[in-house]
N, CA, C and O of each residue as an XYZ file, in Angstrom:
720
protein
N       0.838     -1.190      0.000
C       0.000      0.000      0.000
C       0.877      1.246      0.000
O       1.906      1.378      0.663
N       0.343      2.143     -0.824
C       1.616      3.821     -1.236
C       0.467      4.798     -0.898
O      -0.653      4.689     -1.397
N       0.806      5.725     -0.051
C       0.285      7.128      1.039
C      -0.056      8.148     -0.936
O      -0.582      9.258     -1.014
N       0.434      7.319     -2.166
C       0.024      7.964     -2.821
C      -1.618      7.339     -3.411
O      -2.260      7.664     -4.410
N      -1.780      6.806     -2.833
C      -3.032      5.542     -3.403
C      -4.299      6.249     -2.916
O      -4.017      7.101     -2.074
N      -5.533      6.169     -3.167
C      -6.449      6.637     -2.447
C      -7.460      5.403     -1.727
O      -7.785      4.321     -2.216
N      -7.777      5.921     -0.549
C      -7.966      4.111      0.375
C      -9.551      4.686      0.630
O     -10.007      5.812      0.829
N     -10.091      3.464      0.530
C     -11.311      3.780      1.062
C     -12.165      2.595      2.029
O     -11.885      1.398      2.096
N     -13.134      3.214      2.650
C     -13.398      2.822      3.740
C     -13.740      1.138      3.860
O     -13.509      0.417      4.830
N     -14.454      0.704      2.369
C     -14.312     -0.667      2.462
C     -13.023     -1.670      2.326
O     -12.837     -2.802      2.771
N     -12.331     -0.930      1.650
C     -10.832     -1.457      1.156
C     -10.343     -0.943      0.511
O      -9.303     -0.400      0.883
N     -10.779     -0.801     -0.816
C     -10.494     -0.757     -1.810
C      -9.100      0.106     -1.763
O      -8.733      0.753     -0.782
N      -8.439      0.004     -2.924
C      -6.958      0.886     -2.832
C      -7.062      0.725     -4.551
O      -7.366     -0.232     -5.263
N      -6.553      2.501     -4.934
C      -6.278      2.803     -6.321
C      -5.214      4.140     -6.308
O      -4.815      4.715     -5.296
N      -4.906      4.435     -7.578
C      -4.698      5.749     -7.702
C      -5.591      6.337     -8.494
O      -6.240      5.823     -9.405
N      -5.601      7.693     -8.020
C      -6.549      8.998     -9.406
C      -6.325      8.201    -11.101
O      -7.256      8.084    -11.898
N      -5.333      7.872    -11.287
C      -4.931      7.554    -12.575
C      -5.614      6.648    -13.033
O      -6.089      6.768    -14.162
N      -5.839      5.478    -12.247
C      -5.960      4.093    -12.416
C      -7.250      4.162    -12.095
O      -7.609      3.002    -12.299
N      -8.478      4.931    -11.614
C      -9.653      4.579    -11.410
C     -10.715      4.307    -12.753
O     -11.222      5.173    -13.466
N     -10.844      3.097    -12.832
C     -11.627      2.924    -13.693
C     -13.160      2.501    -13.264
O     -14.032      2.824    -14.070
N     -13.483      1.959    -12.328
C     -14.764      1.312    -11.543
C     -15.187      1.988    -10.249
O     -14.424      2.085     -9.288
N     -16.299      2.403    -10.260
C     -16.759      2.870     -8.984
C     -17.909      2.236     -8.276
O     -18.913      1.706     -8.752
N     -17.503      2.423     -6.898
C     -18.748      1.941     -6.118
C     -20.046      3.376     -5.792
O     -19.820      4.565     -5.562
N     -21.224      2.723     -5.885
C     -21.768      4.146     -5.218
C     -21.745      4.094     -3.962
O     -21.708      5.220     -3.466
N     -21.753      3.115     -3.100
C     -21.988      3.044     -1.713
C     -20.716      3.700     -1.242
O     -20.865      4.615     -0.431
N     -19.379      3.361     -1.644
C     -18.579      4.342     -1.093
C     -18.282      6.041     -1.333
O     -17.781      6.882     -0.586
N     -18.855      6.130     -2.789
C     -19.228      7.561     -3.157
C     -19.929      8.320     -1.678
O     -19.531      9.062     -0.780
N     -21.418      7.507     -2.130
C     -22.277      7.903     -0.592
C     -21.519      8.380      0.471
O     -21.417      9.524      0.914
N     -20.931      7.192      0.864
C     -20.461      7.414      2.337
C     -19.263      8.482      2.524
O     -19.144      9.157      3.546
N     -18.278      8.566      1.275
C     -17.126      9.662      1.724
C     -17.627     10.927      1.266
O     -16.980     11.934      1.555
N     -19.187     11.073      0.272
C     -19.685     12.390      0.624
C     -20.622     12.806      1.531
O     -21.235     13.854      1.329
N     -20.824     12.120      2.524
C     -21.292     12.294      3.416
C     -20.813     12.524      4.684
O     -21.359     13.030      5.665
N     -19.220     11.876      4.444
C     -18.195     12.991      5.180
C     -17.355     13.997      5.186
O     -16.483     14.420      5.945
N     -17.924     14.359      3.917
C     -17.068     16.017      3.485
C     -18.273     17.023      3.814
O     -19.444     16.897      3.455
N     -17.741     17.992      4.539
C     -18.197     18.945      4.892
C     -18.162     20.056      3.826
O     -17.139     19.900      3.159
N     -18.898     21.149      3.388
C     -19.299     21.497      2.403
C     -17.984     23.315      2.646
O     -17.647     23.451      3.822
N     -17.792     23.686      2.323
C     -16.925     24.954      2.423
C     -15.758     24.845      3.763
O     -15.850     25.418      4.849
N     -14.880     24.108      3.385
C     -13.574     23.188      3.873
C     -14.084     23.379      5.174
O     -13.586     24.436      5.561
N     -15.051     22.767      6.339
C     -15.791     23.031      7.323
C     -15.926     24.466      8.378
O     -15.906     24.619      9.599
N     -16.060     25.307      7.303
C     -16.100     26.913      7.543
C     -17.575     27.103      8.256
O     -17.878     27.987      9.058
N     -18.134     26.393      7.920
C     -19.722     26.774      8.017
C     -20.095     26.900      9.276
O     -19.276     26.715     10.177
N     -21.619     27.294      9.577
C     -21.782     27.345     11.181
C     -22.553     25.799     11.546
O     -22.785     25.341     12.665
N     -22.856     25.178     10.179
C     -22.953     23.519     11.128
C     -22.302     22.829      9.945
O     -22.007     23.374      8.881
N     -22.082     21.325     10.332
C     -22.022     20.512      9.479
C     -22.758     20.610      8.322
O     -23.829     21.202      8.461
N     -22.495     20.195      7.199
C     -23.408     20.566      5.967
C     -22.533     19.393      4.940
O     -21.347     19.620      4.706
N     -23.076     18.381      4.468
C     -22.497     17.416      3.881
C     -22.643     17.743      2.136
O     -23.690     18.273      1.762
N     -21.649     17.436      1.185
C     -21.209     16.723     -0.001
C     -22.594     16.299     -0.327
O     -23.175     16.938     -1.205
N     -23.324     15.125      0.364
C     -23.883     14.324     -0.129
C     -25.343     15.340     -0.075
O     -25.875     15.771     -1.098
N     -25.802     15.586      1.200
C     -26.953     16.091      1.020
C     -26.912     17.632      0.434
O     -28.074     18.029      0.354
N     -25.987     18.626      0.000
C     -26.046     19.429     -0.784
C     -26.028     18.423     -2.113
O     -27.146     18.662     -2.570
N     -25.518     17.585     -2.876
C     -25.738     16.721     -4.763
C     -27.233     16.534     -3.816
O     -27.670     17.652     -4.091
N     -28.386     15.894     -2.852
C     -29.337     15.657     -3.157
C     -30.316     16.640     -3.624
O     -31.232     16.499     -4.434
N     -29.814     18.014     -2.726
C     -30.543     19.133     -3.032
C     -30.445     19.863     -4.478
O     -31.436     20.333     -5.035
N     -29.360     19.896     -4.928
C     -29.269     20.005     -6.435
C     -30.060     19.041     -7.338
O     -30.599     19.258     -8.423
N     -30.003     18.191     -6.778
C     -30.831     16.985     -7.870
C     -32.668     17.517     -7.679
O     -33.475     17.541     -8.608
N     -32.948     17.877     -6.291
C     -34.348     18.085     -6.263
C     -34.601     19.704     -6.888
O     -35.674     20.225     -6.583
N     -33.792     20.371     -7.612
C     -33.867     21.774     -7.266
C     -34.082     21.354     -9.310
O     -34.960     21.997     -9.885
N     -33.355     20.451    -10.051
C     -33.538     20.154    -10.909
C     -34.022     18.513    -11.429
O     -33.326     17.592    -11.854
N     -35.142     18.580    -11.250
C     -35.397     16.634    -10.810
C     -35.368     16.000    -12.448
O     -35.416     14.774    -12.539
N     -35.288     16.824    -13.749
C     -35.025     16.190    -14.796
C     -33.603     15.888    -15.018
O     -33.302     15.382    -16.099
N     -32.896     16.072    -14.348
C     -31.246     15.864    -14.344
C     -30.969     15.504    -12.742
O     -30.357     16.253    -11.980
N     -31.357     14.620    -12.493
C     -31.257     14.229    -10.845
C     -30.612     13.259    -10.917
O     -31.215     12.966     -9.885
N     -30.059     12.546    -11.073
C     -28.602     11.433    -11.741
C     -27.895     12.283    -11.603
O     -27.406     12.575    -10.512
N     -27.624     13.010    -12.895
C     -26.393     13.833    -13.158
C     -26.019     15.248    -11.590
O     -25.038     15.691    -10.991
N     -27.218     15.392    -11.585
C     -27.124     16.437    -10.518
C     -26.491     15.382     -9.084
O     -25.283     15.429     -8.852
N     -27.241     14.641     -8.361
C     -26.195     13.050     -7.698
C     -24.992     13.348     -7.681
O     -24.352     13.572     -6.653
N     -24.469     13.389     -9.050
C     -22.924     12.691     -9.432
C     -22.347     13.776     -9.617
O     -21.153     13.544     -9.802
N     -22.629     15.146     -9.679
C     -21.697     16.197    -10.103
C     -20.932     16.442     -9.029
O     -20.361     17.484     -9.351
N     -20.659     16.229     -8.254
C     -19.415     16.584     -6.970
C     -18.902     15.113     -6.981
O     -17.770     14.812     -7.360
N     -19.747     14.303     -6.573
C     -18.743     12.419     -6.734
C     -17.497     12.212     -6.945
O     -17.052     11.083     -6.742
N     -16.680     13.219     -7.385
C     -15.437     12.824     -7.733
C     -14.498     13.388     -6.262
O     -13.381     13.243     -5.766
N     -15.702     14.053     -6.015
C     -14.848     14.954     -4.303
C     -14.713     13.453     -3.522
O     -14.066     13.528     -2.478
N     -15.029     12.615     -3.733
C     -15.618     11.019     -2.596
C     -13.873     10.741     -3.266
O     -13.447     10.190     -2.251
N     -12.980     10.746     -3.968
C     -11.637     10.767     -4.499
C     -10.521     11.447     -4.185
O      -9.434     10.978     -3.849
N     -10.993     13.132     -4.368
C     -10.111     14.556     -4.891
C     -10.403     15.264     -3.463
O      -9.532     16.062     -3.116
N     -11.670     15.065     -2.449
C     -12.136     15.920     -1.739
C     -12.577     16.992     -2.727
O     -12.604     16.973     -3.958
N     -12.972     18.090     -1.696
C     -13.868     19.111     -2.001
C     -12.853     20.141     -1.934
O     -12.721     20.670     -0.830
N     -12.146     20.521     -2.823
C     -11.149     22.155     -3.279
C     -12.405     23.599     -3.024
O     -13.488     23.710     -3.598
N     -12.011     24.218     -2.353
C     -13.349     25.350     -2.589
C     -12.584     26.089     -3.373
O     -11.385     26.118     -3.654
N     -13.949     26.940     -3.793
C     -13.314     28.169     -5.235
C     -12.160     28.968     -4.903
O     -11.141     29.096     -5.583
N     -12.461     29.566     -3.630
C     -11.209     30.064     -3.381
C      -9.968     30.051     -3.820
O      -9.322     31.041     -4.165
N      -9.494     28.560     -3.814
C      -8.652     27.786     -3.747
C      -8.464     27.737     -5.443
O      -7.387     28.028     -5.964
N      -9.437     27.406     -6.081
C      -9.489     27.063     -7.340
C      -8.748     28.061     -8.361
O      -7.950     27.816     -9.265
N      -9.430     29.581     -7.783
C      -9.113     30.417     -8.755
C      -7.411     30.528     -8.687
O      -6.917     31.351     -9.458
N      -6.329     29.623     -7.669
C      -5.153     29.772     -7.713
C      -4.850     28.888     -8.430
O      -3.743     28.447     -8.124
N      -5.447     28.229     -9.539
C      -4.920     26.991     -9.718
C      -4.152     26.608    -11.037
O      -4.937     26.620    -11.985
N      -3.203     26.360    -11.306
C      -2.384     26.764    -12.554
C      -2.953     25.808    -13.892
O      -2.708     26.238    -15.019
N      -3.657     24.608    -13.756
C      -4.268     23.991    -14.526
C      -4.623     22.439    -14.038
O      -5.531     21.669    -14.351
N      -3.460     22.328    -13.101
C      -2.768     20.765    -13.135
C      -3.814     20.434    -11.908
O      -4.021     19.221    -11.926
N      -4.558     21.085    -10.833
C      -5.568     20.618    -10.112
C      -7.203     20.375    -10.851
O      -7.777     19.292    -10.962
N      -7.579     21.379    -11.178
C      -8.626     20.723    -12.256
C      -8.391     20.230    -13.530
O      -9.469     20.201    -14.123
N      -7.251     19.725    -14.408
C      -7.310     18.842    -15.265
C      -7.642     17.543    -14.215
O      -8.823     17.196    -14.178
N      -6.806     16.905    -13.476
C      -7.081     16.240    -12.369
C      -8.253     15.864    -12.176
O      -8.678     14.737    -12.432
N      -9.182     17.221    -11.477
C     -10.523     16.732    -11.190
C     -11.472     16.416    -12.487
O     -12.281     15.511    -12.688
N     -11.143     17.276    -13.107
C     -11.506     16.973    -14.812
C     -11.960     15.591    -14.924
O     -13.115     15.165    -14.950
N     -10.787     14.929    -14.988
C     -10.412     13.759    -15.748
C     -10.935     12.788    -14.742
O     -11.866     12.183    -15.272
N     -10.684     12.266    -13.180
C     -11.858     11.828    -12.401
C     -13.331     12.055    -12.986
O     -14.038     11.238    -13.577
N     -13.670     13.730    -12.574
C     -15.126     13.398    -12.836
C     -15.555     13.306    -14.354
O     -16.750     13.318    -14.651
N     -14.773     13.234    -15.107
C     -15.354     12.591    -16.664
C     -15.494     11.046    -16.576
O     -16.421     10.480    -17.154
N     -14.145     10.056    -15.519
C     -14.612      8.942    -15.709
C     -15.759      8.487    -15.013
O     -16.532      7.748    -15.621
N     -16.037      8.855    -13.654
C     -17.047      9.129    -13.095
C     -18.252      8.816    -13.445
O     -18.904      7.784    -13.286
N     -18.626     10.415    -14.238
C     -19.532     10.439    -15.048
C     -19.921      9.567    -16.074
O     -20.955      8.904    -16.002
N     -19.179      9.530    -16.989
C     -19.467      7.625    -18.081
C     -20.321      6.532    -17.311
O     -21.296      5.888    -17.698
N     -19.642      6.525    -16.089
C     -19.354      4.877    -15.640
C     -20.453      5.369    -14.718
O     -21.065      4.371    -14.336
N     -20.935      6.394    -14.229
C     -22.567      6.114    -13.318
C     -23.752      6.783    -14.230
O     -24.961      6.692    -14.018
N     -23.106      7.470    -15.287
C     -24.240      8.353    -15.324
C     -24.019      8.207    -17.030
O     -25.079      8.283    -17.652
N     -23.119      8.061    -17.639
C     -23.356      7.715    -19.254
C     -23.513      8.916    -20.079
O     -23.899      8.917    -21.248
N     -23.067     10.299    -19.137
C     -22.580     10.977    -19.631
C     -21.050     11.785    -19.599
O     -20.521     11.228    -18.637
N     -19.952     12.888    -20.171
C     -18.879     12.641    -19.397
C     -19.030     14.585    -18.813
O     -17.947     15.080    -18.501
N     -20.027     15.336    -18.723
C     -20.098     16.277    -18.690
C     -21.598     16.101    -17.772
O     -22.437     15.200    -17.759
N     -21.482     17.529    -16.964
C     -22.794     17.822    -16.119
C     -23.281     18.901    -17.066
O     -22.634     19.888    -17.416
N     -24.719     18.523    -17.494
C     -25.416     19.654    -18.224
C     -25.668     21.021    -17.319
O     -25.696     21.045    -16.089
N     -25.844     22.146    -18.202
C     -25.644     23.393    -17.489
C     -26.880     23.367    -16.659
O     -26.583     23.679    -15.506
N     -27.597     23.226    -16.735
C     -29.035     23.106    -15.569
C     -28.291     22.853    -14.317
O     -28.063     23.551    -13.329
N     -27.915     21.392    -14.725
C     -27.438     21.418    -13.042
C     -26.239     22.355    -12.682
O     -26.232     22.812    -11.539
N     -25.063     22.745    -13.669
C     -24.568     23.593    -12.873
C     -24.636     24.872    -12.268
O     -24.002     25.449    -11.385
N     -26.028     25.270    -13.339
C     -26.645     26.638    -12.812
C     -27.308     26.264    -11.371
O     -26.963     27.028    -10.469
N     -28.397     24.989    -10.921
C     -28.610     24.668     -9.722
C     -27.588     24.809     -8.667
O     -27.848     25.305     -7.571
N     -26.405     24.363     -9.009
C     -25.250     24.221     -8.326
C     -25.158     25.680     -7.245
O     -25.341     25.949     -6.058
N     -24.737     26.396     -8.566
C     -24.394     27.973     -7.962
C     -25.490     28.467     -7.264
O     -25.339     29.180     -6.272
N     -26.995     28.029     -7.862
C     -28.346     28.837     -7.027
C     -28.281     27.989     -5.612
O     -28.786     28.394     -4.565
N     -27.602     26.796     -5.758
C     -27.778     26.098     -3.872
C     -26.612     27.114     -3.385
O     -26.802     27.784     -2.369
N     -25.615     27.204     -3.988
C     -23.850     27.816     -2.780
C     -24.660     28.857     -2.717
O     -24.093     29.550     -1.872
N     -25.558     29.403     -3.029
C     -25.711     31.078     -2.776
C     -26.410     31.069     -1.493
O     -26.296     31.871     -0.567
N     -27.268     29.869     -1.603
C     -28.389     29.709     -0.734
C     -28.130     29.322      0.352
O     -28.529     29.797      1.416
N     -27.056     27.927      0.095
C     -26.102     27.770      0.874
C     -25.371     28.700      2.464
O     -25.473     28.603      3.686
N     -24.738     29.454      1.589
C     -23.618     30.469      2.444
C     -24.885     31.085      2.676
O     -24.837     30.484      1.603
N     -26.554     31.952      3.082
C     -27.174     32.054      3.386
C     -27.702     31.333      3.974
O     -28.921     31.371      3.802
N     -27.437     30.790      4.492
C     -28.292     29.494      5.900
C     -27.452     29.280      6.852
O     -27.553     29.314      8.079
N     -26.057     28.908      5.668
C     -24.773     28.395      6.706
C     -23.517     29.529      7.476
O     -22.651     29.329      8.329
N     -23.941     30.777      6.682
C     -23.148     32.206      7.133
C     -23.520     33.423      7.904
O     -23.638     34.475      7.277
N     -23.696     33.407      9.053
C     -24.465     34.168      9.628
C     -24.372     35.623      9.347
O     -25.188     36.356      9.907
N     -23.591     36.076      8.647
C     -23.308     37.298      8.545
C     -22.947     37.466      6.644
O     -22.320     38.340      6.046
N     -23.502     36.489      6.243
C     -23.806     36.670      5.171
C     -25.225     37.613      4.427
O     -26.323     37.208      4.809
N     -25.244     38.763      3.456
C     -25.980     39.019      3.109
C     -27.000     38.646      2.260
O     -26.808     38.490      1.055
N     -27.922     38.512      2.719
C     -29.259     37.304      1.638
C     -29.884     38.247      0.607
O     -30.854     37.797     -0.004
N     -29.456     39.539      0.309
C     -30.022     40.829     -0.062
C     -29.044     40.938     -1.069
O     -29.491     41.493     -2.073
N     -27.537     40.507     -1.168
C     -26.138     39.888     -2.155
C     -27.085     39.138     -3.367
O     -26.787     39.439     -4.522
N     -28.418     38.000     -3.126
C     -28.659     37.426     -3.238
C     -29.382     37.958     -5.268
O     -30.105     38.955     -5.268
N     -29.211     37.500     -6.232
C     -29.760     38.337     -7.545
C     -30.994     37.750     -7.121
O     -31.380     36.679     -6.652
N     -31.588     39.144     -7.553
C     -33.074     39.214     -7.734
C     -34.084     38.923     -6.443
O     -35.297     38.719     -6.502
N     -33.023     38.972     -4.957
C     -34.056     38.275     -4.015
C     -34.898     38.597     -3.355
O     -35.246     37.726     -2.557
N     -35.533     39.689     -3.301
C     -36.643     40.259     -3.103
C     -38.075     39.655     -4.354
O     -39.262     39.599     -4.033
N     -37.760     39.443     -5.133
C     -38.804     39.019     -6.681
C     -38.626     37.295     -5.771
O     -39.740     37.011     -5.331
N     -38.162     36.799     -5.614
C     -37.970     35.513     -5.715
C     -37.836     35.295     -4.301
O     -37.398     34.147     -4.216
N     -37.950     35.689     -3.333
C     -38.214     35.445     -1.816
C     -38.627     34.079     -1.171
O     -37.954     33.534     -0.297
N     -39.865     33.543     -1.712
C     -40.308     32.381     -1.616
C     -39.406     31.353     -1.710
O     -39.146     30.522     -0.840
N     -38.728     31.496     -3.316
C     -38.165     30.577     -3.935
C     -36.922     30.005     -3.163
O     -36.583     28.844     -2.936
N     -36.299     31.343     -2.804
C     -35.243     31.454     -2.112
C     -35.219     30.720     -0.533
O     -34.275     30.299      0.136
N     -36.734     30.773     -0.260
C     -36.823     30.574      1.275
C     -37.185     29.005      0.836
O     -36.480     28.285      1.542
N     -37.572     28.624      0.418
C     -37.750     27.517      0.661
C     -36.891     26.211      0.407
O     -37.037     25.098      0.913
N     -36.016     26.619     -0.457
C     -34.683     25.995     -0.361
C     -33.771     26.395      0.282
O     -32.710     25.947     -0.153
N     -33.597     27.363      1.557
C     -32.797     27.712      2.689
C     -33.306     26.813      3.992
O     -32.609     26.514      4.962
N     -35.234     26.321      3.684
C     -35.388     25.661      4.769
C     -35.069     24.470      4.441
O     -34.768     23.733      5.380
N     -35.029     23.896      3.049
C     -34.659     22.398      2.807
C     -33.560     21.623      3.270
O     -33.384     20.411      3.388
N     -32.445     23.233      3.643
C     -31.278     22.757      4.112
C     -31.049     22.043      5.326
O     -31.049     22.923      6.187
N     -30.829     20.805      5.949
C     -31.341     20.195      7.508
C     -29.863     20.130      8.361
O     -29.600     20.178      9.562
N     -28.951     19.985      7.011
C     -27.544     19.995      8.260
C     -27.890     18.477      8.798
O     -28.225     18.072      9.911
N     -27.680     17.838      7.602
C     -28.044     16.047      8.508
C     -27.049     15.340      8.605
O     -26.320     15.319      7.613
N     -26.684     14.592      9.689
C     -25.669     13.839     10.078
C     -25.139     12.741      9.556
O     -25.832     11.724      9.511
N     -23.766     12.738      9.044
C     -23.137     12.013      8.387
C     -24.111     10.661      8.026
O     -24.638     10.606      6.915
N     -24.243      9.978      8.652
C     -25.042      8.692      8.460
C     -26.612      8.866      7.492
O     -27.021      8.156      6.573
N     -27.393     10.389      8.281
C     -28.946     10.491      7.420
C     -28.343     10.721      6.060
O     -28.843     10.136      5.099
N     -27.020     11.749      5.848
C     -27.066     12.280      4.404
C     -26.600     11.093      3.491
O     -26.980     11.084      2.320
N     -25.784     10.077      3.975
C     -25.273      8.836      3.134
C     -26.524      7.842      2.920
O     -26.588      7.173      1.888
N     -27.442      7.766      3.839
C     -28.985      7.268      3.310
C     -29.771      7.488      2.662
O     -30.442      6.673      2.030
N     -29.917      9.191      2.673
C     -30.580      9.971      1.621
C     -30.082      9.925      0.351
O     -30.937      9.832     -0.529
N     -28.611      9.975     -0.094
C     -28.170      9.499     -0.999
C     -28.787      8.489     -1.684
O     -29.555      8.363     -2.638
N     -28.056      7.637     -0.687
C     -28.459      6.056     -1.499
C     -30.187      6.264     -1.990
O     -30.650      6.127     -3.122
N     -30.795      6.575     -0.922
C     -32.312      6.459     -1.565
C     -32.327      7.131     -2.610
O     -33.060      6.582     -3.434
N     -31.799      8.216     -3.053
C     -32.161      9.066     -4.075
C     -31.386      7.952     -5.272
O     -32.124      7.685     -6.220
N     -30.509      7.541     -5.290
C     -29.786      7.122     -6.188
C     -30.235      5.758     -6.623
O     -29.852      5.222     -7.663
N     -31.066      5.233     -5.767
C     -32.027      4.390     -6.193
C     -33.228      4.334     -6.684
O     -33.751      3.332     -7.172
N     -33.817      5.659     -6.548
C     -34.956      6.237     -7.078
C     -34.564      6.236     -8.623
O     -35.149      5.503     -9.420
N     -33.578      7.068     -8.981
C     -33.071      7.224    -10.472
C     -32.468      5.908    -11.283
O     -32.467      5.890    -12.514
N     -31.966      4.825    -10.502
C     -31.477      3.917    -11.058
C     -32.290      2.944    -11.583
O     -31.939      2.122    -12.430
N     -33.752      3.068    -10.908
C     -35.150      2.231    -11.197
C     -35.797      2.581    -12.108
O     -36.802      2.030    -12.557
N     -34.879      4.281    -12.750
C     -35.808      4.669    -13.909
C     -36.406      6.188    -14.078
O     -36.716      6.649    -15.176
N     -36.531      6.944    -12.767
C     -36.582      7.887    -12.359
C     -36.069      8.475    -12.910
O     -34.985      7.968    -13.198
N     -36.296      9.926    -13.524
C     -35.413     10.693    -14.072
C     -34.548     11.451    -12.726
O     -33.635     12.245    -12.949
């Protein structure tokens, strides 16, 4: 075993390079222990149950919406911050994970823009639930859209490692039966 390998909780041992097969159950479970904004937030806030909330925020791309972070259950979760320093060689990286990723759960190698526009409308909503001194008024258009806004700030539950790796799985079984 090489400290360069990535290990996971059932066994398994690979490198980034070499991943060709994925489990979802371990997806589940190591995004359900990443904490969502490198654990900045004012509670726990999981990987897993932010992809469920994206998937419900767009339920015709709820697979793809699932799987669009999945590669963090590998790479972890880089926040933007971080990103915008990045000379190429960290997101070709994540790139290339979540393209195989993607093929091999979802049969596509790209997240359609729906979900990544969902994406950005949860972090906004997000850092508004989870930032206390965040401005919700920052927020485009949020006075017109108030409702909209509120009701996916209450969806947010802050659920504990174990509920958000269940919720997963259920969701990911919902779609695998056929579900869009």
């Amino acid at each position: 075993m090489s400290v360069n390998q990535v290990h996971f909780y059932k066994g398994r041992v690979n490198t980034l390079e070499e991943l060709r097969t994925f489990n979802i159950g371990s997806i589940a479970h190591a995004l359900s222990q990443i904490c969502r904004f490198a654990g900045n937030s004012s509670e726990f806030y999981s990987v897993a149950e932010h992809s469920v909330l994206v998937g419900e925020m767009v339920p015709q791309h709820r697979k793809m919406a699932l799987l669009h972070d999945a590669h963090e259950a590998y790479c972890g979760d880089i926040i933007r911050p971080v990103m915008i320093h990045d000379d190429g060689g960290i997101s070709n990286l994540l790139k290339n994970v979540q393209q195989k990723l993607l093929y091999a759960l979802g049969g596509n190698k790209t997240v359609p823009l729906r979900v990544a526009e969902a994406d950005d409308m949860m972090l906004i909503i997000e850092m508004w639930r989870l930032f206390p001194h965040f401005d919700q008024f920052s927020i485009p258009l949020f006075d017109a859209n108030k409702d909209f806004y509120t009701t996916w700030y209450d969806n947010i539950k802050c659920l504990p490692p174990e509920e958000a790796e269940a919720l997963f799985l259920e969701r990911w079984e919902y779609v695998r039966q056929g579900n869009v």
